[in-house]
N, C-alpha and C positions, 0 to 999 in steps of 0.2 A: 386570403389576406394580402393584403400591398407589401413589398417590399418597404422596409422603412429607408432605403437606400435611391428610393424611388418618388420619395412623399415631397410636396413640397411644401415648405416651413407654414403655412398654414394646417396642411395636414398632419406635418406632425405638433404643431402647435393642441389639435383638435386629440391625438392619441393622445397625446404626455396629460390633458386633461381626463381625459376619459380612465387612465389606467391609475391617475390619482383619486377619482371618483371612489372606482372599487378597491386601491388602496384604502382607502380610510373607510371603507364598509370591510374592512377586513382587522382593523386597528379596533373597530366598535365588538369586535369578538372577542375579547381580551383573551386571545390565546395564551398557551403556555408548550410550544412544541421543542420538543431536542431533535435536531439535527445536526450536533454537533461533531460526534465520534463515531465511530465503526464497530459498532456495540451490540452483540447480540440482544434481540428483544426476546421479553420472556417466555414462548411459545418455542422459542431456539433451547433456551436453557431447561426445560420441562423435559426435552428428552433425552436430558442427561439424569432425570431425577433418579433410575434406577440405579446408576453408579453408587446410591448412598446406601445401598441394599445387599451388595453383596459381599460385604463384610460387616459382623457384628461381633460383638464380645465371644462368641460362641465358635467362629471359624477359623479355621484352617489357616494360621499366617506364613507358613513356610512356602518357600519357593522348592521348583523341582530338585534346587541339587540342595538342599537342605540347609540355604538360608532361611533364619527366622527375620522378617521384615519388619519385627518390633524391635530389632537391636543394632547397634551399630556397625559400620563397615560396608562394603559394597561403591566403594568411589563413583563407579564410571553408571551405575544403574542396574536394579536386576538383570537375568535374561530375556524374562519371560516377555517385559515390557520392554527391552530394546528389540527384540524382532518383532513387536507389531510397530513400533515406532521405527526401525531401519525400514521394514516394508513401505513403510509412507512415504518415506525419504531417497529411497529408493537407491541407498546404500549397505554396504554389509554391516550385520554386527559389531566387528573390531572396530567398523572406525566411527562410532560416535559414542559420544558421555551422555547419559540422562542428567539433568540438573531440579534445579524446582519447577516453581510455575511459571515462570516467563522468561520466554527468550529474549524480550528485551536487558534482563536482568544481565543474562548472558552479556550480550555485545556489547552492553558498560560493561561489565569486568575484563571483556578482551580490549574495550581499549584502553583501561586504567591497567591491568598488566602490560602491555607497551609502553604504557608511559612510562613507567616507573622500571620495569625490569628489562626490556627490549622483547624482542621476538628470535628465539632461537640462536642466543647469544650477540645479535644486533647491540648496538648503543641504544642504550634506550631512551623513548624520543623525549621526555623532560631534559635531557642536556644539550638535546639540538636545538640549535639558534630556531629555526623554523622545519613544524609541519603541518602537511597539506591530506586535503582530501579530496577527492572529487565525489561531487555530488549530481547524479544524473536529476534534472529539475526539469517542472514537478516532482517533486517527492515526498518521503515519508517526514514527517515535520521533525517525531523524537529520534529521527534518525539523525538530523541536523539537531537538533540538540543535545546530543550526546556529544559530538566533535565541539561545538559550540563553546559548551562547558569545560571542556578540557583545553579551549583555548587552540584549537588546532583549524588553522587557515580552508574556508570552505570556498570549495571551487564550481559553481554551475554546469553543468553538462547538460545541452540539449537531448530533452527525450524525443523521441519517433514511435511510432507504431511497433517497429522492430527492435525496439530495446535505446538506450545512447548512443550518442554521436560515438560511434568508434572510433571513427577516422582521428578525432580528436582525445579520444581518450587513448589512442595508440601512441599518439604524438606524445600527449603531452605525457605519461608516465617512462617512454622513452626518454626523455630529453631532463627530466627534474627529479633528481633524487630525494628532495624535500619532500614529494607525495609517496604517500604509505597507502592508501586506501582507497577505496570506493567502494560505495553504498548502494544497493542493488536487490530491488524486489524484484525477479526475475520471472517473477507468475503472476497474472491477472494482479498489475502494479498499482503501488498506492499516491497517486487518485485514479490514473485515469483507465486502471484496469486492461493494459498492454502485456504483453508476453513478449517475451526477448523470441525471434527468429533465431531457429537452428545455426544459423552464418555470425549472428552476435555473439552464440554462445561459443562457438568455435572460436572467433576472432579473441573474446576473452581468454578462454585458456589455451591460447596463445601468446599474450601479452607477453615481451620483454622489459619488464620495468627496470628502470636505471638503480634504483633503490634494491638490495637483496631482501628486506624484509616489510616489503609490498603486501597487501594482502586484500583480497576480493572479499569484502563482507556482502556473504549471497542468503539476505533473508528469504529463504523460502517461505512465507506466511502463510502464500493461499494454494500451497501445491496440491490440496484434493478439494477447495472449496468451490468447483463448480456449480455450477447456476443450471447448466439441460446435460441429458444423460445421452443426447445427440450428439450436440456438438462442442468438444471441450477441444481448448488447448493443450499441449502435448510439446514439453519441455529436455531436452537433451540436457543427460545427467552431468553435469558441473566437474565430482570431482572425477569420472572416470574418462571423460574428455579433456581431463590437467594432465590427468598419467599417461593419455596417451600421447600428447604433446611435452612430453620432457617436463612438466610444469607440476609435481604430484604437490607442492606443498601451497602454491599461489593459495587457494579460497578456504575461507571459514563460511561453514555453509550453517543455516541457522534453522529451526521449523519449532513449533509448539502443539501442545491441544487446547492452546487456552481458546476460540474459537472452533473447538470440536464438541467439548463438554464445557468446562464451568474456567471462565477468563479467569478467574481466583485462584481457582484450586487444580490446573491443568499441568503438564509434564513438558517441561523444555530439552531441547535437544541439540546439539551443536557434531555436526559428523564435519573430519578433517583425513588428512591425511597421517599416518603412524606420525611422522615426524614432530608436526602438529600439535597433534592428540600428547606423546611424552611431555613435549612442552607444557602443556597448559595443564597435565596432572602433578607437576614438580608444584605452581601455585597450587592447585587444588588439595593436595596433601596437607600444605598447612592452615586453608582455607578452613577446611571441613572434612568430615571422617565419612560424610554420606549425605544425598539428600535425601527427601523422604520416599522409603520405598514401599513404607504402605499404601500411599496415593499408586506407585505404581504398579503395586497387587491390582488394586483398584480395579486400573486402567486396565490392566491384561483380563481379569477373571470379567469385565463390564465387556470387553470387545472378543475378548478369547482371541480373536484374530486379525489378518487384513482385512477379511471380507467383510467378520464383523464392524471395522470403522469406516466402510465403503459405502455398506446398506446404513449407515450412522448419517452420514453425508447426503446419500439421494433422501432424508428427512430433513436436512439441514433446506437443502435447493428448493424442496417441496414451498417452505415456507417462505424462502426468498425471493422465489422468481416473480410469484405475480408483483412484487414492491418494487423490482429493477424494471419492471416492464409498463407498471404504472408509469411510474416516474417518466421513463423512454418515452410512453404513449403522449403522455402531457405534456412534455417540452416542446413532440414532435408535432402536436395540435397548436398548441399556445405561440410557438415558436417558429418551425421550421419554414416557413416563406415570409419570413422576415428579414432572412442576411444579417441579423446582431448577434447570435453565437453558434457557438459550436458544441458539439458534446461525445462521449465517448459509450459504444454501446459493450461492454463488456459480456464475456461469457462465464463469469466468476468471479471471486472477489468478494470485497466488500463498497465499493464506489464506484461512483459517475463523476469522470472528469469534466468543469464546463468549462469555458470561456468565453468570456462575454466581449465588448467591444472594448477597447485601450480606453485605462482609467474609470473603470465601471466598474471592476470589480468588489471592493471597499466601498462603494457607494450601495451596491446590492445587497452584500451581506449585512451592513448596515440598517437599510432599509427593513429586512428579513427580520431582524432583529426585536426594532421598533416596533413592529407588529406581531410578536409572540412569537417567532420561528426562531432557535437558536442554531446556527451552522458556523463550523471551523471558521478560524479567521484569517480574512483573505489574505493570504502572502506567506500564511504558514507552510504552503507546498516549499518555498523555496527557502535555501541558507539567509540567516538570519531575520527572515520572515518578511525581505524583499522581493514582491516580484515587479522585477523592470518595468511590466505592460501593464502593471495593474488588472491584470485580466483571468489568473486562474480561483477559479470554486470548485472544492472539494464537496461531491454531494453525497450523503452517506444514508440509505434508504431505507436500514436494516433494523431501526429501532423501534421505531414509531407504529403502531397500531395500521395498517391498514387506510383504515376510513380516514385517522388526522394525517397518515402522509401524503393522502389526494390533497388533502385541505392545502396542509405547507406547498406541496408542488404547485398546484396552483397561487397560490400566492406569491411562491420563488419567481414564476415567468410574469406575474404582473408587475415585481419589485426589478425585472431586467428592462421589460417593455420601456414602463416609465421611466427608467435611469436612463435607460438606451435613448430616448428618444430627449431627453432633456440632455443628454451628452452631445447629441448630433444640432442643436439646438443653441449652443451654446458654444457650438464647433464648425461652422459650414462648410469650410472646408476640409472636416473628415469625411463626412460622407462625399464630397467628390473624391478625397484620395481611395475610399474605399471600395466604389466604383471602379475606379482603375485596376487595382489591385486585382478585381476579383474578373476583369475582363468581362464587367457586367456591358448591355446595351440598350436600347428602349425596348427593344422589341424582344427580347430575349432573358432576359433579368429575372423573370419572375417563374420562368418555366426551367432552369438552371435546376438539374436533378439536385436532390439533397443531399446525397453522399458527398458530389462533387462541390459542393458549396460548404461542407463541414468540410473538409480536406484541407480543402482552399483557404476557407478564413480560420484555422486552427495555424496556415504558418506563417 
């Protein structure tokens, strides 16, 4: 295929018709696809079915040291399921609370207890004229709606390959006491499925922040959700790199099993440092007397161990990979000697980050739309659901059956094609500046490896 950065306005006059063709032979299918959220599909949830089996009216609900887990008490979470849950997390027992099912549940109540009470005797930050968050962008969207909501100043942070701009994020929590936080998938990230480099994570728990009651909210989400049992990412432990750097109370570190077994009914987790940890049990005391620790009999007597939620997980990848690798294969077909986006190949997760050409993006998802594919809404990667470029999709591959997510994927690159080419069309001189940029030439342009050309037009 031609570079569309190569065509001239006839030729792409001649594409933007042809990819509206099979648009509208694709609108005549009156689809109905979700691609909206990062949602286990039912074949994920099925092998959790046996979790509902190992306890009945009939069993055994005591724990080893002779908690009964049908009564109350037990704050922080049995034992049995915090050591398969520390094991994941790859912290000790002491330092984390079991909660309910969702950790997002969690990091809204961490930051409505700041609000209102402070952090570790701080002012707490409803009486402060202004606070700030930094938010590394692309990101998780209800992660910005969490701060959103509370009214607290969202700050963009360029993501990288290697994690956030640190250089910027060092500056600026250096210099502004007004910022308390930052927001931070640090594993196979949400969208574009990055791992923070060994040096980002150093460079974090390093941070001097101006503020004393700063805090690193480090969603672990996808810290076992690998995609090949080859080649995985492999993340330096957060808070044992705080203490060794003077830093033991910087990060609330966050993980779930809502994506291991059942998104409804899974086991949230929050590991911190002691200091931390007392803090957030002074709320918790009057919060609640426990959460539910039959769920995490559950959990423990379903996995019994690490190993068992490891062998859990190479079933999880089993059924994910061919979906990430479709998808991968179909952009790479549809797409990749074109020069109009870019994409991210993840080794885990739950997304494919894209990017399409400036001001496309809102037009694609749109397009998607119209024609029965439903996908996140574009700009939801970034704080308040502006992105400046108009250019990031969040593509989430996890839900959809197989056979209908060929369909959507193909669809998704006819819905860029066309947009793409009716952007350049309606812009002549983007595709020369885009040429420049990309240090395209006649004779070279279209043999421009692929990696280097996603690199290139991702910055």
């Amino acid at each position: 295929m031609k570079s569309y950065l190569e065509m001239t306005r006839e030729e792409l006059k001649a594409e933007e018709e042809k990819m509206r063709k099979e648009y509208r032979r694709y609108q005549k299918m009156e689809l109905n696809l979700d691609m909206s959220r990062g949602k286990p599909c039912r074949e994920q949830l099925d092998l959790s079915m046996a979790i509902m089996d190992v306890l009945s009216s009939s069993s055994d609900m005591y724990c080893e040291d002779g908690t009964d887990c049908r009564n109350y008490g037990v704050l922080d979470g049995i034992a049995e399921c915090k050591e398969i849950i520390s094991d994941m997390m790859e912290n000790h027992p002491d330092n984390i609370i079991l909660y309910g099912n969702s950790s997002l549940n969690v990091m809204y109540d961490t930051v409505s207890r700041a609000m209102t009470h402070g952090i570790m005797g701080s002012t707490p930050w409803c009486k402060l004229d202004k606070v700030k968050f930094l938010c590394p962008s692309p990101g998780y969207d209800r992660h910005f709606a969490i701060t959103e909501y509370f009214g607290i100043e969202m700050i963009p942070v360029p993501m990288t390959p290697t994690g956030p701009d640190m250089d910027m994020v060092e500056k600026l929590v250096s210099e502004d006491e007004a910022i308390k936080g930052i927001w931070c998938v640090p594993k196979y990230s949400n969208p574009q499925g990055y791992s923070y480099s060994d040096l980002t994570v150093r460079r974090f728990a390093r941070l001097k922040p101006k503020a004393r009651d700063f805090r690193i909210f480090w969603d672990n989400a996808y810290g076992v959700h690998h995609l090949y049992d080859d080649h995985q990412d492999h993340l330096i432990e957060i808070l044992a790199e705080c203490k060794r750097a003077g830093n033991p109370d910087l990060v609330y570190k966050f993980a779930s099993t809502s994506k291991i077994t059942f998104p409804g009914s899974g086991v949230a987790a929050l590991a911190s440092s002691p200091n931390n940890l007392e803090d957030i049990r002074a709320q918790m005391r009057i919060q609640t007397i426990g959460h539910d620790k039959v769920n995490q009999l559950r959990h423990y007597r379903f996995f019994k161990d690490i190993h068992g939620l490891m062998v859990h997980m190479t079933k999880h990848a089993y059924i994910l990979r061919p979906k990430f690798e479709l998808v991968e294969q179909t952009l790479e077909k549809n797409l990749g000697e074109l020069h109009i986006a870019s994409w991210t190949k993840p080794n885990g997760g739950y997304f494919i980050g894209f990017d399409t050409l400036p001001g496309c993006a809102k037009e694609v998802v749109s397009a998607c739309k119209r024609a029965g594919v439903k996908m996140t809404k574009a700009g939801a990667t970034w704080p308040y659901g502006k992105d400046p470029m108009d250019t990031n999709i969040r593509i989430a591959p996890t839900y959809p059956p197989l056979e209908d997510l060929a369909v959507a994927a193909d669809l998704f690159t006819v819905c860029v094609r066309m947009i793409s080419a009716q952007k350049l069309l309606d812009n002549p001189g983007l595709q020369k500046q885009l040429r420049e940029d990309l240090g395209l030439n006649e004779a070279a342009a279209v043999e421009e490896p692929v990696e280097t050309r996603v690199h290139t037009l991702a910055d």
